[in-house]
Each structure stands twice: as C-alpha cells, then as structure tokens.
C-alpha positions as CSV (number, residue, x, y, z in Angstrom):
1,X,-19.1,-16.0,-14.6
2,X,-15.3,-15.1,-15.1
3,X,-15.2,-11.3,-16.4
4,X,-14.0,-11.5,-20.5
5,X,-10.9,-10.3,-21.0
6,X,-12.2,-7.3,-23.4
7,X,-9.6,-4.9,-25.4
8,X,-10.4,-1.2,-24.3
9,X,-11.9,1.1,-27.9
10,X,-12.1,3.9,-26.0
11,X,-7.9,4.2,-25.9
12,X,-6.9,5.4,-29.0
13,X,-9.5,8.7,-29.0
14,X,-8.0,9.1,-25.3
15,X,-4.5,8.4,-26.8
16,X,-5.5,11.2,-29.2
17,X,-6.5,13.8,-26.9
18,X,-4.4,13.0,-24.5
19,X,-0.8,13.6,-26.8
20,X,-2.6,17.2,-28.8
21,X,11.0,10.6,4.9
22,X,12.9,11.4,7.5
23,X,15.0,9.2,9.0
24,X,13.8,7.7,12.8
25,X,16.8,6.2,15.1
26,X,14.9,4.6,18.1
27,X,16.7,2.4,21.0
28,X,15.5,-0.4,18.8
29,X,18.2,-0.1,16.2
30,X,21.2,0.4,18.2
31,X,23.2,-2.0,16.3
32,X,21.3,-1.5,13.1
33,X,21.6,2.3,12.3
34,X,23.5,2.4,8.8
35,X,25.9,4.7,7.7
36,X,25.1,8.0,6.5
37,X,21.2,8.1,8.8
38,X,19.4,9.3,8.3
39,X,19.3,9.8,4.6
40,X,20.1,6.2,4.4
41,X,16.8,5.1,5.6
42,X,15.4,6.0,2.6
43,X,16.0,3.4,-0.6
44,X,16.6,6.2,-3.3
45,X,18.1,9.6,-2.6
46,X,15.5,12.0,-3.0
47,X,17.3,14.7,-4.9
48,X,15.8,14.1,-8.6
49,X,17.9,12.6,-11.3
50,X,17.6,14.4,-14.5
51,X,15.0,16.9,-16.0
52,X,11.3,16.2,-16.7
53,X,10.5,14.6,-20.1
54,X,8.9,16.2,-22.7
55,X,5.0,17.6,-21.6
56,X,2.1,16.4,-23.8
57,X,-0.1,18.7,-21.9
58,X,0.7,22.2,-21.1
59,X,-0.5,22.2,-17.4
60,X,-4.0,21.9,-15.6
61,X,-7.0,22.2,-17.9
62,X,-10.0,20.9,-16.0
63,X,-11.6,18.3,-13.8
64,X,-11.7,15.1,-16.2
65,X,-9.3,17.1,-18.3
66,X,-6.0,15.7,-20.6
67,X,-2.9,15.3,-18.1
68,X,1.4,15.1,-19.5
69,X,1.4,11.4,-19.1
70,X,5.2,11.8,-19.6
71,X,5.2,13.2,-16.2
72,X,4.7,10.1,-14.6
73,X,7.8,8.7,-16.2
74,X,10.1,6.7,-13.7
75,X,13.5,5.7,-13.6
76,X,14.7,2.5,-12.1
77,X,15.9,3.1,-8.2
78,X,19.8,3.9,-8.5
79,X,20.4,1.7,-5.5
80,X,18.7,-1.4,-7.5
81,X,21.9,-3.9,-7.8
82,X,23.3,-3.2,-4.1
83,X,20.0,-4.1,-3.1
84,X,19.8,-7.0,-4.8
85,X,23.3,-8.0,-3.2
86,X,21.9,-7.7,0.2
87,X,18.6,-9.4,-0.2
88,X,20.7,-12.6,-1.9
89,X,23.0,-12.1,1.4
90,X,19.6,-12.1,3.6
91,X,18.3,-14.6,1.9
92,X,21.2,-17.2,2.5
93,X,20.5,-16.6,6.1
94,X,17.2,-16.3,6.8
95,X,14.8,-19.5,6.2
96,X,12.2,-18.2,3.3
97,X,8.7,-18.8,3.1
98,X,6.5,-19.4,0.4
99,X,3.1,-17.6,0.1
100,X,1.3,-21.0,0.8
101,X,3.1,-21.9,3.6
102,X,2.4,-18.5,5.0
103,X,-1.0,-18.7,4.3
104,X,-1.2,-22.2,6.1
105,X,0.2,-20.9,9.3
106,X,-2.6,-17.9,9.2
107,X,-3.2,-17.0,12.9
108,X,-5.8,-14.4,12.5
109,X,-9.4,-15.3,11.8
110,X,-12.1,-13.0,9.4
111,X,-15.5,-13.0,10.0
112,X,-17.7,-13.0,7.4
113,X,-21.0,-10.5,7.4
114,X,-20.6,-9.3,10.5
115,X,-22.4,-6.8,12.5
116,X,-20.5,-3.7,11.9
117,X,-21.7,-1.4,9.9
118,X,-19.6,1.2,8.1
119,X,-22.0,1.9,6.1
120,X,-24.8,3.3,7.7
121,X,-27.4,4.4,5.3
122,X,-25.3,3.5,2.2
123,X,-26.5,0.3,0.4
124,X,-25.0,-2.8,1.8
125,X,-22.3,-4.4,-0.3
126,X,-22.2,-7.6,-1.4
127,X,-19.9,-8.9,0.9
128,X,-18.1,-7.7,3.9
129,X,-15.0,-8.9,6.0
130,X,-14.6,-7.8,9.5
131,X,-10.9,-8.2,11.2
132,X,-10.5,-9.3,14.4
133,X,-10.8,-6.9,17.0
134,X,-7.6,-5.1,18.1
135,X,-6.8,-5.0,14.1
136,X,-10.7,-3.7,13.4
137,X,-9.5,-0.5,16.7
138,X,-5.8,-0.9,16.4
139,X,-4.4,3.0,16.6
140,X,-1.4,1.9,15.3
141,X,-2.0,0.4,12.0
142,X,-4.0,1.9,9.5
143,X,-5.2,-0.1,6.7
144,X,-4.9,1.5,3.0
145,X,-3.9,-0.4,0.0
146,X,-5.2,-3.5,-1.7
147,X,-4.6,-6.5,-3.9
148,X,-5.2,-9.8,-4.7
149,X,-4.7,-13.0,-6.7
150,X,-6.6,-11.8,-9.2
151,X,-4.4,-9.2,-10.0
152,X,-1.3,-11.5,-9.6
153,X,-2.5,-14.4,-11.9
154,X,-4.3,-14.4,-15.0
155,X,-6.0,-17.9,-13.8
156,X,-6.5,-16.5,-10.2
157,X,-4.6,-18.8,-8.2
158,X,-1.5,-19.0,-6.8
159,X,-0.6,-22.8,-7.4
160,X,-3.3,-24.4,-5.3
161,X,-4.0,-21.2,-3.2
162,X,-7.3,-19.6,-4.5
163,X,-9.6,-16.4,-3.1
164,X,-6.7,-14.4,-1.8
165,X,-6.7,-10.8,-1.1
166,X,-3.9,-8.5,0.6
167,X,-3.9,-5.5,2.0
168,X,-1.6,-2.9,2.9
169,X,-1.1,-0.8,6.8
170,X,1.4,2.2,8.0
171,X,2.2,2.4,11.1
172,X,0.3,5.9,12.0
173,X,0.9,6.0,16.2
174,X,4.5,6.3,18.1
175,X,3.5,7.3,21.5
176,X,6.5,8.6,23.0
177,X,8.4,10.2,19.5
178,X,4.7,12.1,19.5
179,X,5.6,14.4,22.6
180,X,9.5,14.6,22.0
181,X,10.2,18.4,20.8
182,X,12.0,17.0,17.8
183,X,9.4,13.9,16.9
184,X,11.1,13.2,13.6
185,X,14.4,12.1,15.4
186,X,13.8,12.0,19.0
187,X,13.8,9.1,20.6
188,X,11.4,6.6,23.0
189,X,12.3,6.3,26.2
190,X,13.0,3.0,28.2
191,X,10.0,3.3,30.0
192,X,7.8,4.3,27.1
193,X,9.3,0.7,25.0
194,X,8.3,-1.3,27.9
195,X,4.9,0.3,28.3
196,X,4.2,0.0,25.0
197,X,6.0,-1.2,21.9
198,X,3.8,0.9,19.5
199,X,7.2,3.4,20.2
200,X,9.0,1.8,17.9
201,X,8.1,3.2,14.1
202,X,7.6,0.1,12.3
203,X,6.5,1.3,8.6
204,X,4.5,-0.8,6.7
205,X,2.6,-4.2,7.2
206,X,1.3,-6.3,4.7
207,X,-1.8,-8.4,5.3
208,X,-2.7,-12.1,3.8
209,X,-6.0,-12.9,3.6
210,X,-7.7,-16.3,2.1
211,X,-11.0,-18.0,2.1
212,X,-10.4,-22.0,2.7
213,X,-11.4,-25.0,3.6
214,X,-10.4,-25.9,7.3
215,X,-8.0,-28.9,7.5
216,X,-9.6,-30.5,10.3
217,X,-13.4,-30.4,9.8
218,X,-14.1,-29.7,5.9
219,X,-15.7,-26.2,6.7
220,X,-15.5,-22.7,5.3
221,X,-12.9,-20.3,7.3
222,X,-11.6,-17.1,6.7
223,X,-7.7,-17.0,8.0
224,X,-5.0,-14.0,7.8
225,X,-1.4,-13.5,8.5
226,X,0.1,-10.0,8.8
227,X,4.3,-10.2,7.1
228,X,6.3,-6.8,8.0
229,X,7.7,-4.8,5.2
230,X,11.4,-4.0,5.3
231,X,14.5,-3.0,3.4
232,X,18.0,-4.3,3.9
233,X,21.2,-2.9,4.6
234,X,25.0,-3.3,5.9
235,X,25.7,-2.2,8.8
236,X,28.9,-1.1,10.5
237,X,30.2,-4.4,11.5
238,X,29.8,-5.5,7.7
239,X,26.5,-7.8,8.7
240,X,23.8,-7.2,6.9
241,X,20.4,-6.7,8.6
242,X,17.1,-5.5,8.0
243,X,14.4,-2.5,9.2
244,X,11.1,-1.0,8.6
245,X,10.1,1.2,6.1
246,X,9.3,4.3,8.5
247,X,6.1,5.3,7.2
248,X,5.5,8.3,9.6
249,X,2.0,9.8,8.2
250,X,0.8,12.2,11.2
251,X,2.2,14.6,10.9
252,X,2.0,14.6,7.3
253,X,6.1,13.6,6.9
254,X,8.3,11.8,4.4
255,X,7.9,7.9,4.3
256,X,5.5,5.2,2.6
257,X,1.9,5.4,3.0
258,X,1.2,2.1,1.1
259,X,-2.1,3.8,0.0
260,X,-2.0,1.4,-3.0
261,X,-0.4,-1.9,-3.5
262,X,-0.8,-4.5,-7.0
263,X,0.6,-8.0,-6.8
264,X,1.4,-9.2,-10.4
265,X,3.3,-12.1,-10.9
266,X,6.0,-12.5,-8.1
267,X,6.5,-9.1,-7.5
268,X,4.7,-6.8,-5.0
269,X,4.2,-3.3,-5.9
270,X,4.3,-0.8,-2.8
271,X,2.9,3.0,-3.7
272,X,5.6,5.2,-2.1
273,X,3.9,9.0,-2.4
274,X,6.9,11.2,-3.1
275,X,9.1,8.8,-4.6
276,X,7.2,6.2,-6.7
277,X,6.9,2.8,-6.4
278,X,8.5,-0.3,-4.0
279,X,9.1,-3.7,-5.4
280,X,8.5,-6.5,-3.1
281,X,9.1,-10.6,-4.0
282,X,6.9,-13.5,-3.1
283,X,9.8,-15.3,-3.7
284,X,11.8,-13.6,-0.5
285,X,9.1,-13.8,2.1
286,X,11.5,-14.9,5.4
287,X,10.3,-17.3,8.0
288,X,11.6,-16.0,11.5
289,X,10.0,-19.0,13.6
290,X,10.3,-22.1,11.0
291,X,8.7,-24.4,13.8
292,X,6.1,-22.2,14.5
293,X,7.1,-22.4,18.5
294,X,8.1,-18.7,19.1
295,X,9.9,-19.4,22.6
296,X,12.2,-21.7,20.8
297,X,14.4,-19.1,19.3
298,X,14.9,-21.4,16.4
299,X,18.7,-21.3,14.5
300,X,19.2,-19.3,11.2
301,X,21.8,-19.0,8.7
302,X,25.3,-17.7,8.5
303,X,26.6,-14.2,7.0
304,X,29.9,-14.0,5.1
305,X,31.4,-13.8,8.7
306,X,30.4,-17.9,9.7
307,X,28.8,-16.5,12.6
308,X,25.9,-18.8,13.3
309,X,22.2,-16.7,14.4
310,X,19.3,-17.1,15.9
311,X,16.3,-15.6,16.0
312,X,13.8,-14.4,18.6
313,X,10.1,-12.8,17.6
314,X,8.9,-12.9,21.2
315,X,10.7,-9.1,21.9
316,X,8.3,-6.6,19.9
317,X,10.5,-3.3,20.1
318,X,14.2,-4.7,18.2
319,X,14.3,-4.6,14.5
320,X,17.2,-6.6,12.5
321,X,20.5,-8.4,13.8
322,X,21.7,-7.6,17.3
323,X,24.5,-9.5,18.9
324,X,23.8,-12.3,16.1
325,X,20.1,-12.7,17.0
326,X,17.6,-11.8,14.7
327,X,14.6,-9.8,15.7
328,X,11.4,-8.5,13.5
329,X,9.2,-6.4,16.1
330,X,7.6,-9.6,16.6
331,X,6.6,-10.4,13.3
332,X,7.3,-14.1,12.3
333,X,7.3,-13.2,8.5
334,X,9.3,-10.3,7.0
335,X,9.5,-9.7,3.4
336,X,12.2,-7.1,2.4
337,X,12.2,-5.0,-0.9
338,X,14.1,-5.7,-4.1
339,X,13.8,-2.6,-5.8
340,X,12.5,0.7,-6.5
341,X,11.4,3.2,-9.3
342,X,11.7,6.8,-8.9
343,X,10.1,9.8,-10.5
344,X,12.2,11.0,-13.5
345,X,10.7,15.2,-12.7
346,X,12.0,16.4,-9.5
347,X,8.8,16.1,-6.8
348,X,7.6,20.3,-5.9
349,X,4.8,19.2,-4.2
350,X,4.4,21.2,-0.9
351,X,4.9,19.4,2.0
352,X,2.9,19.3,4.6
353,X,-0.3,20.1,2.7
354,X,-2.7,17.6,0.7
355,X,-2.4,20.5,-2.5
356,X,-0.7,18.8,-5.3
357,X,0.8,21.0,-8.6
358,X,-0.5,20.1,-12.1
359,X,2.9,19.2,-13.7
360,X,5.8,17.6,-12.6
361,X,6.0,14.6,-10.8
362,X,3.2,13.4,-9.4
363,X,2.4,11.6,-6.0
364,X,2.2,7.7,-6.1
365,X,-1.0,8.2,-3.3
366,X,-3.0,4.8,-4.9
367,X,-2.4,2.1,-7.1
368,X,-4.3,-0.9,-9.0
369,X,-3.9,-3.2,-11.7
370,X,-6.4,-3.6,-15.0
371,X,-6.0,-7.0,-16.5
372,X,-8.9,-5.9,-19.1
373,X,-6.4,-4.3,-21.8
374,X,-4.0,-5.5,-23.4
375,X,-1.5,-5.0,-22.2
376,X,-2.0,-5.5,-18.7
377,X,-1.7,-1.8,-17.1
378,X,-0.9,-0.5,-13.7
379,X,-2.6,2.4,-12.2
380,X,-1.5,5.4,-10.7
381,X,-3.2,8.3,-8.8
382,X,-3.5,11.4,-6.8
383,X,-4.8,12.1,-3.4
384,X,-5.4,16.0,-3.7
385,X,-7.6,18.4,-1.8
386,X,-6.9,22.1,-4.3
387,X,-6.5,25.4,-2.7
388,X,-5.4,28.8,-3.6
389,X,-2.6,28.4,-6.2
390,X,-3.2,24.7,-6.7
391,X,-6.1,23.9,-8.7
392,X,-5.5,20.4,-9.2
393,X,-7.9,17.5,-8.3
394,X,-5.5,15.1,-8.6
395,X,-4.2,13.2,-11.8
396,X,-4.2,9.5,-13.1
397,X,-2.3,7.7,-15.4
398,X,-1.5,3.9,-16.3
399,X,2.5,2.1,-17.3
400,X,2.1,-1.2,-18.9
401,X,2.8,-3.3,-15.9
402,X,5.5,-5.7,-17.7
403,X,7.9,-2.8,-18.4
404,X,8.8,-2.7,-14.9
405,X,10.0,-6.2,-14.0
406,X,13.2,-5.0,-16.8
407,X,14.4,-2.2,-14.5
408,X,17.0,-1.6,-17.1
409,X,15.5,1.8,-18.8
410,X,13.0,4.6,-17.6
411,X,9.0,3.9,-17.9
412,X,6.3,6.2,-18.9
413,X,3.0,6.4,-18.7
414,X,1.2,5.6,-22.3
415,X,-1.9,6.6,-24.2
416,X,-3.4,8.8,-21.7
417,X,-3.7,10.8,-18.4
418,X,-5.9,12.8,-16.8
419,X,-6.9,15.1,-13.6
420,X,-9.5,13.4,-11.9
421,X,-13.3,14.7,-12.1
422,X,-13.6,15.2,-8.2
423,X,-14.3,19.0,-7.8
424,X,-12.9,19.0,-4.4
425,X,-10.5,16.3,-4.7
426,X,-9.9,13.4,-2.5
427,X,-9.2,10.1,-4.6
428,X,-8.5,7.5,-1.8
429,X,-8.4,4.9,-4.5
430,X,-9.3,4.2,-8.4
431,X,-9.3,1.3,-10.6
432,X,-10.4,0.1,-14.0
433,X,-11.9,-2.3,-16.0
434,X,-13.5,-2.5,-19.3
435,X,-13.5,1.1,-19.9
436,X,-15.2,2.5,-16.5
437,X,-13.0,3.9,-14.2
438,X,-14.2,3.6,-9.9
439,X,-13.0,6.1,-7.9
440,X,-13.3,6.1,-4.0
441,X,-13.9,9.2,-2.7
442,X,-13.7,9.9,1.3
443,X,-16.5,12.0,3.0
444,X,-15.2,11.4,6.7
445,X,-17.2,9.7,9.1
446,X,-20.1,12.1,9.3
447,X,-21.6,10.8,5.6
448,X,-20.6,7.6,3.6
449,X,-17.9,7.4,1.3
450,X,-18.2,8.2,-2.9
451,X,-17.8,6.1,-5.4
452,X,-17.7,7.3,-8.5
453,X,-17.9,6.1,-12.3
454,X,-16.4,7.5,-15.1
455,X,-15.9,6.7,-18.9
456,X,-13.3,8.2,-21.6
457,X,-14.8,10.6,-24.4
458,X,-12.6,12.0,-26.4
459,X,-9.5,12.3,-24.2
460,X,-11.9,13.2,-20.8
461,X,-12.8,11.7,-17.9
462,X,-16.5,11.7,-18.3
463,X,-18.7,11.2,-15.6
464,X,-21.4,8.2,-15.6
465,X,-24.5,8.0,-13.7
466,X,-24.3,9.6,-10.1
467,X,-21.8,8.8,-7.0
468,X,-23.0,5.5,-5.3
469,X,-22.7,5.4,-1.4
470,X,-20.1,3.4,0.1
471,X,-18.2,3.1,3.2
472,X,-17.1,5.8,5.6
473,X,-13.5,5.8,4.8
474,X,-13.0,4.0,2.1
475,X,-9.2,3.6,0.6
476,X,-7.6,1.7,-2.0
477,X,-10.0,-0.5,-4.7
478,X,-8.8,-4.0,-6.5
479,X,-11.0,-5.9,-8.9
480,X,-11.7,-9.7,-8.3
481,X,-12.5,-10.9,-11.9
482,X,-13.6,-14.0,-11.4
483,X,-16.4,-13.3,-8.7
484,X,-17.3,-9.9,-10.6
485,X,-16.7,-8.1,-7.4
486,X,-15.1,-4.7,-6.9
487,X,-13.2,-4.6,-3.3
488,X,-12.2,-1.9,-1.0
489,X,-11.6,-1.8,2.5
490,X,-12.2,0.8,5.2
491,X,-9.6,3.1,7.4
492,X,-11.1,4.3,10.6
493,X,-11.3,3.5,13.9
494,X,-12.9,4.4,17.2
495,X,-11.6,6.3,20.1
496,X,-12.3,8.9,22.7
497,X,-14.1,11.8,20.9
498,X,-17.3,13.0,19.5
499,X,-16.6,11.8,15.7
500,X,-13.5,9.8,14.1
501,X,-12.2,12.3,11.5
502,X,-9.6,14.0,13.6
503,X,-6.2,12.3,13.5
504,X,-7.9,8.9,12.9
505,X,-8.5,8.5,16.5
506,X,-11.7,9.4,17.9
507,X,-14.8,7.5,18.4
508,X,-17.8,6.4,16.8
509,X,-21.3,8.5,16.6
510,X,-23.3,7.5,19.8
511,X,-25.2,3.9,18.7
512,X,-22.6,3.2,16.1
513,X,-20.0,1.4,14.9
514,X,-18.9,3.1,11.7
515,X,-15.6,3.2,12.5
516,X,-15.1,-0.3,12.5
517,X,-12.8,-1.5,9.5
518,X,-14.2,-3.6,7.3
519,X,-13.2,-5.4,4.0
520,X,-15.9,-5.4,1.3
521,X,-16.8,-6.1,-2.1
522,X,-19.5,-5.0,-4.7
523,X,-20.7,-6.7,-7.7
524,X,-19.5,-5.0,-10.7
525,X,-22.6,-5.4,-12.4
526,X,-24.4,-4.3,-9.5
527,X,-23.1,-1.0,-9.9
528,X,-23.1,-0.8,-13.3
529,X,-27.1,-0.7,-13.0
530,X,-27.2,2.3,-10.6
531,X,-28.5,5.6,-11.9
C-alpha cells in the first residue's frame, strides 16, 4: 500500500524550540582549460558573499539539541545566468536525451538477491541489488548519494517509466596525480593515460537504475546506465565545451562528494560539501552516440562559429571539444549543471579534518527529500567525527524544496534544526518521513553499519528504540513511498589488504565478501517494529 501523505504535528513544538576544490589541468584538457584555472573550475567563487544571518541558536548545545537553522541559509550561485547561456549554447549542439530514452539504451545489468553479503550478521534487508562486477570493485568510483522517482514525482513515475532509482559516484582514484609531488595540479603522464585512463579526474557519475519488463521476452530485468556529471564553459577560442566536476576526495581536498543527491521534478540536486548544492536538468541530458554505434563518430551541432562537430566516446582520457570533436571520457550521456546555491555564512570548517564547527555554514555532506509534509522539504546534513575544540556531531536541517527552483532570492532553512544524536558522529546519510528521522551511521568494515531512529520532542532529536544493523558502509538513504521501502546503498570495495577501511581500497575479511557494493532496501514498517 502507497504511504499516506500525513502532515507532520510534531513541527510546530520543534519550530518552537528550535527559534527560543582545487582546480586539476591534466593532458586531457589541453584545449579545454578556461581562463582564470584553476579557480575557474569551480562554479561559484568560494570567498563568501555577505555575513551570516541572524542565529536562532546561540551555538552547540547537545547531541539531538536545537541548531541556527538560519545558518543553512543559501544564496543563489552568482554565476547562475552565464551558466544558463552556455548550457542553452550546449544544448543547440549537442543532441539531448530524455530520461526514457536513456533508460532504454541501459547497458549494465542488476542482479537481484545475490550472493554478496554486506551484511554479515546484520538482518537481511528486504531487497538487495548487486552491480555488475567491475562497478561492485571499481577503485575508481565510489558510490554515495541516492534518489529516485519517488522523490521526483508525486505519482512515482516518470511518464511511463516506473521503479527508478539513481545513485550518485566520485571519482576517488587518479593513479599517476597520486605520486606527483604536487597531486592537486600535477599532471599524468603519457604513459600513465595509456596504461590507464583512471588518470584523468573525472568528478562525479550519476547512475540510472530501473526495474522493467524486457522488450524481447516479457520478463523481469534489472538495467542501468551511468551519465557523467559536468559543468560548461567558454574556452579561449570562444567555443564553448564541457568538463568534470573534479571531485578529488583522498586526500580529503576541495570538490563534490555527491554524498547526497534528490531528484524533484526536472531538476537534480547534487550535495556539494563546502559550497552547497548543484542543480542538474533531466531536461539537458546529451546524447554523445545518437545511433548507439560508438565507432561511428556520429555528427553534432554547430556553435555560434558554423563549425560543424563530431563526436567520439571511444577515447576515455579527453573531456569536452578538441579540434571540433567532442569527447566525454567515454561516457555516451553527459548531463551538465544549470545552477548552484551557495552558503550565505562564510564556510570555517577546517580542512582536511572530518571536525565540523557548530555555527556557521555548515557542510552539504547528504541530502534527501520528505514528500510527507507539507510542504515538500529537502534535507540537509553533516558528516562529522568531533574532536578537541569541536564538539559537534554534526547538524540537520530541512528548505522547502520549491523555493529553490526561483533562484531569484536567498533560502533558509525553516522550523527547525538540529545536531544530530550520534555521540561520535558519522552521519553517512538521513532522511525523513512521517515524523521519524533514519540516520545511517558507518562502523567500517569490521561491524555492520547503524541505523538509527529518531523522533522530535519538544525541539530535540529524540532517540527511538535501539540502532538496527545494516550494511557495512552504508551512505546516502531515499524513501520509496509506494513499496514502503527505505533504500541505501553500500561504498566499499575489496582490494589487497587485511580489512577495507583504509583508503577504501583493501580487501575483504578472509571467507567474505562484505565489501561488495550492494543496493538495498528495508520495509519501513519493518523497522518501525524493531525494539
């Protein structure tokens, strides 16, 4: 049965209380670097604009504790209308895409309850989605955000599309740039591209994922398509081109995580940590190989300068337009951003450390959507481990989601925030719905994932019943209303090593595969009933 659309009592007393990147040049982009790199990489300059709003809460209190929800307050990305201006220029020469034509050219299968087991001795969900192989061990891209139809429709389907989720990766691994003495701007080598074109930074990747019935012989299949994230600009020969989002993670740097992502309407929202969000539009989703035949090289469009382009996503290491062929590190579908919002409070939180302050702008580390208020509300939360001088766990808020399609005036969080109840921190993810808030909380890969339940009294976070088992390194969390289900998906991977905590590459525990990545889901109600 379809979860009721329920309006949330427990705001107002919460309302109450709660108001008393560096830039990386690589061979790649030898025609592509814009002006001004590499500050330009970035889509907003990361100086802050203004002063923080007024606090509704003096500073940290305690775990569960009121949070200044005016310090998530954003202000649309300054860069906004240029953007726009490019995309519309991309966009007249690059054939688009819609999100049901990408989805019927999936080339990547799921498998349904397999074998791996990232749970261990957790209790099994109740269902679980294993990638293909080299995307279940990849040691490039890490898998952290997720989303779904049922967050971008109130009926749940996207025209005829139905039982889509999406999911979110950074590009974590750049052999090469690893071992140069300056890895934030050095360069890969010749020989490292053509060994391997994991070199190249490529940012962020996001995945499409639907249950369907197969075409051909009526059955059930499980299909995905990866698209690569990019953002657009004009070059020096006035053409305007495209590249990744450099998220560049380990070593803990500048750039976009992606550990949260909500699809509402048309519009993809991309958690960018120190900055805010990225907006992303089903509506611009560009088809690189229209004929699906990728050693045709098939023609594109024109740029104000007539010259006619092609495109080639056989060569995995070129990004953008070079000598008027396009290229998209081999993806065939690239979706570029639209927008931005920025943090209003200038961003103090150290770098190179997982601390976080208690006031001031936060960090955008996950993301979801509620559709069981009224309004509609997005999500936002911390990933903080405290230490000496910074005793935060971490703090949540929640924007009503339709302010930020406008992008004409700041937004700020209303009716409540909080710090999170985590004693040691460690949010990976957190979503709600009719007035319990999930939180996933990561354990390694020694033990099984948190997840936590939590309910509003009187302007706190109030915990509710004890922490149910879950995955070993579980991220982001979406809720799929009409099934009932509560997904997440899992981050690590195996490698060389004893255990697969350090640096995301090491290997399972002898006898087992817990570092397998998985998508799963758990019945609401399910979890509901646990002690």
């Amino acid at each position: 049965m379809p979860l009721r659309r329920t309006h949330r009592a427990w705001l107002t007393a919460a309302a109450a209380a709660s108001l008393a990147f560096t830039g990386i040049a690589t061979p790649a982009h030898a025609e592509d670097v814009p002006p001004g790199a590499p500050e330009a990489w970035i889509q907003e300059p990361r100086t802050a604009e203004g002063s923080a709003p007024p606090l509704t809460a003096s500073g940290w209190t305690a775990p569960g504790g009121p949070a200044s929800p005016g310090d998530f307050t954003m202000t649309p990305g300054a860069l906004n209308a240029e953007t726009t201006q490019r995309v519309a220029r991309l966009d007249a020469v690059l054939p688009p895409s819609g999100v049901q034509d990408l989805l019927a050219e999936a080339n990547r299968t799921v498998e349904p309850w397999c074998s791996r087991d990232s749970f261990g001795t957790a209790p099994n969900p109740d269902i679980k989605y294993c990638l293909q192989s080299d995307d279940s061990v990849s040691r490039e891209w890490i898998p952290q955000g997720i989303t779904g139809v049922s967050d971008a429709k109130d009926n749940e389907s996207w025209g005829e599309a139905k039982d889509i989720q999406l999911f979110a990766s950074y590009d974590g691994w750049d052999p090469g740039r690893e071992t140069d003495p300056n890895p934030a701007t050095g360069d890969c080598t010749t020989a490292e591209l053509e060994a391997n074109d994991a070199c190249n930074q490529k940012g962020v990747r996001v995945t499409f994922v639907q249950k369907r019935t197969n075409p051909l012989t009526g059955g059930i299949e499980y299909k995905y398509r990866h698209v690569l994230l990019a953002w657009t600009y004009v070059n020096s020969a006035d053409h305007v081109s495209f590249d990744g989002l450099h998220a560049a993670e380990y070593p803990i740097q500048k750039g976009v995580h992606a550990g949260g992502i909500v699809w509402y309407g048309n519009y993809l929202y991309v958690a960018d940590t120190r900055n805010g969000l990225r907006v992303f539009d089903m509506r611009y989703i560009m088809d690189l190989d229209p004929d699906g035949d990728a050693g045709t090289h098939d023609v594109m469009g024109t740029d104000t300068d007539g010259v006619k382009t092609t495109a080639n996503v056989e060569v995995k290491t070129k990004v953008g337009r070079h000598n008027n062929v396009w290229y998209s590190f081999g993806y065939r579908y690239v979706m570029p951003q639209v927008a931005a919002w920025k943090f209003k409070a200038a961003q103090t939180n150290p770098k190179g450390s997982y601390a976080c302050v208690s006031t001031g702008a936060p960090k955008a580390s996950h993301i979801s959507l509620d559709r069981s208020t009224t309004p509609d509300r997005l999500l936002m939360g911390e990933y903080c481990r405290p230490e000496s001088g910074y005793p935060s766990t971490g703090r949540i808020a929640s924007f009503p989601i339709a302010a930020l399609e406008g992008r004409t005036a700041d937004v700020t969080a209303e009716g409540w925030a909080n710090y999170l109840p985590l004693a040691n921190g460690g949010a990976q993810g957190a979503a709600a719905h009719g007035g319990t808030l999930y939180v996933n909380e990561s354990k390694g890969t020694d033990e099984p994932g948190n997840l936590w339940r939590y309910t509003w009294s009187n302007g706190q976070l109030v915990q509710s019943g004890q922490a149910v088992k879950t995955a070993r390194g579980p991220e982001d969390l979406y809720i799929e209303r009409g099934t009932g289900r509560l997904w997440s998906l899992s981050e690590h991977r195996p490698g060389v090593a004893a255990d697969c905590t350090a640096n995301r590459d090491t290997a399972d525990p002898v006898g087992t595969d817990y570092c397998q990545r998985v998508l799963y889901g758990h019945k609401l109600s399910w979890l509901d009933g646990q002690p």
